[in-house]
C-alpha positions as CSV (number, residue, x, y, z in Angstrom):
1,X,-107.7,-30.2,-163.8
2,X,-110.1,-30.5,-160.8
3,X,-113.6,-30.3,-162.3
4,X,-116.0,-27.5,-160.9
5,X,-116.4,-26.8,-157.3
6,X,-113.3,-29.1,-156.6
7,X,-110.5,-27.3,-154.5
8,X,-107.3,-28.6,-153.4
9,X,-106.6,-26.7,-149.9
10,X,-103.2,-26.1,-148.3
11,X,-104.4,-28.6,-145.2
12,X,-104.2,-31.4,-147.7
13,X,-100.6,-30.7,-149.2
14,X,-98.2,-33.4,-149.1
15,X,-94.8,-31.0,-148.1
16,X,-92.6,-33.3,-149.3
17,X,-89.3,-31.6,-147.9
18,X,-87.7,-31.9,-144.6
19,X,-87.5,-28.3,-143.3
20,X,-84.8,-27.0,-140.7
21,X,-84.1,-23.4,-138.6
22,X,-81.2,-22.4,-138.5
23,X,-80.2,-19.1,-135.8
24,X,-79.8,-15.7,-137.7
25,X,-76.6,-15.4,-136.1
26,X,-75.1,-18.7,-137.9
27,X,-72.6,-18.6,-140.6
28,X,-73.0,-19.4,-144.1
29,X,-70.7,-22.7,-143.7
30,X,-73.5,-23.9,-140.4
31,X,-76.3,-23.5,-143.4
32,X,-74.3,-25.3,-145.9
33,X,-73.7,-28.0,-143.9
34,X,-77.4,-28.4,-142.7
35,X,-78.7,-28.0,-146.2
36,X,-76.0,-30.7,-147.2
37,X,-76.7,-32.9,-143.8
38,X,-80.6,-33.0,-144.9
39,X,-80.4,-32.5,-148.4
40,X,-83.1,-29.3,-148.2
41,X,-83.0,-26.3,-150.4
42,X,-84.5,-23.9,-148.0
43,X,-83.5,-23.2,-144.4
44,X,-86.2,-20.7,-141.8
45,X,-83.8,-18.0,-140.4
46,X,-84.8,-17.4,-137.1
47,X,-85.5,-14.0,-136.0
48,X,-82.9,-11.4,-134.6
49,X,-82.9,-8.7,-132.5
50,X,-86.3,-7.7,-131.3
51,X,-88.7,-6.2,-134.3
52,X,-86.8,-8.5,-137.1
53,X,-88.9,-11.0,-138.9
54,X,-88.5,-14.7,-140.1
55,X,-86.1,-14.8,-143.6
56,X,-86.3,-17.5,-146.0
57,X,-82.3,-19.2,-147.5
58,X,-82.1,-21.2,-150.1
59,X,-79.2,-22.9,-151.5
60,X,-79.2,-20.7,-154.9
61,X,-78.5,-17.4,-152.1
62,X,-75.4,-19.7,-150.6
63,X,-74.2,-20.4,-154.4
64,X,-74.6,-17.3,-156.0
65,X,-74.0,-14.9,-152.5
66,X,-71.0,-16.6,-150.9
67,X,-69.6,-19.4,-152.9
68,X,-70.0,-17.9,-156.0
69,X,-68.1,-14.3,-155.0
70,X,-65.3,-16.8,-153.5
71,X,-66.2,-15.5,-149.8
72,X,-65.3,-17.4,-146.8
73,X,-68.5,-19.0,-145.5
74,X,-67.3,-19.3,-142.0
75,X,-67.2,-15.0,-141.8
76,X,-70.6,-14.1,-143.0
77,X,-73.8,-15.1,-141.2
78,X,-77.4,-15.9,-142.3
79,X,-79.1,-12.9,-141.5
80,X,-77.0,-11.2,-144.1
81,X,-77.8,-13.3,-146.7
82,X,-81.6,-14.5,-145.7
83,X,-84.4,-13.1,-148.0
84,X,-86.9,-11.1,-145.6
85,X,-89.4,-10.1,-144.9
86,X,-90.7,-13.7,-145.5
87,X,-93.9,-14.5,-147.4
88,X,-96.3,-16.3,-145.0
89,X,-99.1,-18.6,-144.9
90,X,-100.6,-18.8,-142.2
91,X,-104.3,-19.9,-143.4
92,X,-104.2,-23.6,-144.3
93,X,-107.8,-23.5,-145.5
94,X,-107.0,-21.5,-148.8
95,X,-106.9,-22.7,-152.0
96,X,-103.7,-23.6,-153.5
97,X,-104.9,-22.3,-156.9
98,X,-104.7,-18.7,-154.9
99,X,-101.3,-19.6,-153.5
100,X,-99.7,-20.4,-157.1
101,X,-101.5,-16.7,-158.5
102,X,-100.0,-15.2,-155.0
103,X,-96.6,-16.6,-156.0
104,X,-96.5,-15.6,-159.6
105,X,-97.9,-12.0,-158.8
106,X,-94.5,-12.0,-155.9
107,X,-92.5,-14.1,-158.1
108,X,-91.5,-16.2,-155.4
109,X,-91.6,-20.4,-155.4
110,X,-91.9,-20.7,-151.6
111,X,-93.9,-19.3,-148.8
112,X,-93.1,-20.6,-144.9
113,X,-96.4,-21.9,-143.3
114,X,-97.0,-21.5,-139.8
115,X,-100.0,-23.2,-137.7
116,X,-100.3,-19.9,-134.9
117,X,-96.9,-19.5,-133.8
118,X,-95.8,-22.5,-135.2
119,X,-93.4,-23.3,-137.8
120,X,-95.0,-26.3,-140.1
121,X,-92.9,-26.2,-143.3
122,X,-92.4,-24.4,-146.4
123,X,-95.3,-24.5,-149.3
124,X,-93.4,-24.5,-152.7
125,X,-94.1,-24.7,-156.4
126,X,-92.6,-28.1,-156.7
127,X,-95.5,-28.8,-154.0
128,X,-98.6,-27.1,-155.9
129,X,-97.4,-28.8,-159.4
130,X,-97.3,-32.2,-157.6
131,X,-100.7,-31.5,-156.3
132,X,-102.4,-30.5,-159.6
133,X,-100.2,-33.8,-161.0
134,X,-102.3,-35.8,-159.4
135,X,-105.7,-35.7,-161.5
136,X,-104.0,-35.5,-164.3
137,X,-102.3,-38.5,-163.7
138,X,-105.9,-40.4,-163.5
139,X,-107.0,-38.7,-166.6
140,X,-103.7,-39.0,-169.0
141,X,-102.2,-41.9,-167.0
142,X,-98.2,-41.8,-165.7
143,X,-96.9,-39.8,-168.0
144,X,-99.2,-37.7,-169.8
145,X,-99.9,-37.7,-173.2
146,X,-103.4,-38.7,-174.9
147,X,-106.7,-39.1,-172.8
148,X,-107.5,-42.4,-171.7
């Protein structure tokens, strides 16, 4: 792990997934074909009507929501299916040891980030585990196992 007084901040992520918007008034078979097109798991649903708020899609809501209930994709739209409100980050000076306890105590894997107004990417759990890989990697080597 990081030795004392070492922090990993959310500034020095590496996102490593291509993140797209989609329109809350899309249909399921626009999201499927952009998560397809970009290979993503996660698409930002834009907001609605005034007062709604960013919602989060992933592909597991498009398998188990539409395709696995055998419903037509091209009848039901986003903002039916999105997870909101979303979880947001909007402080990329915190520590990501903070953001995994934040995620465990929502259960949730991925939080948007936003810089201001601005949409930067999504922070996931695939992202914090490659982060704390990365010292490990120097200590074990590759692939774990005994200490150097």
């Amino acid at each position: 792990m990081f030795a004392e007084g070492d922090r990993m901040l959310v500034k020095d992520l590496e996102l490593a997934q291509k993140y797209r918007r989609i329109p809350s008034t899309a249909t399921a078979d626009e999201a499927i074909a952009l998560m397809a097109e970009y290979d993503i798991p996660v698409i930002l649903v834009e907001k609605g009507e005034e007062g709604d708020t960013f919602g989060i899609l992933t592909r597991r809501d498009i398998v188990s929501k539409v395709i696995g209930q055998g419903l037509d994709p091209t009848k039901i739209r986003v903002s039916e299916l999105a997870s909101k409100p979303l979880m947001v980050l909007a402080n990329h000076e915190v520590d990501i040891v903070w953001v995994a306890r934040f995620m465990a105590r929502e259960n949730v894997s991925t939080m948007a980030l936003f810089d201001g107004a601005e949409f930067r990417g999504f922070v996931t759990d695939a992202d914090i585990m490659r982060a704390m890989a990365e010292p490990l990697k120097a200590e074990f080597g590759h692939h774990g196992g005994n200490r150097k």
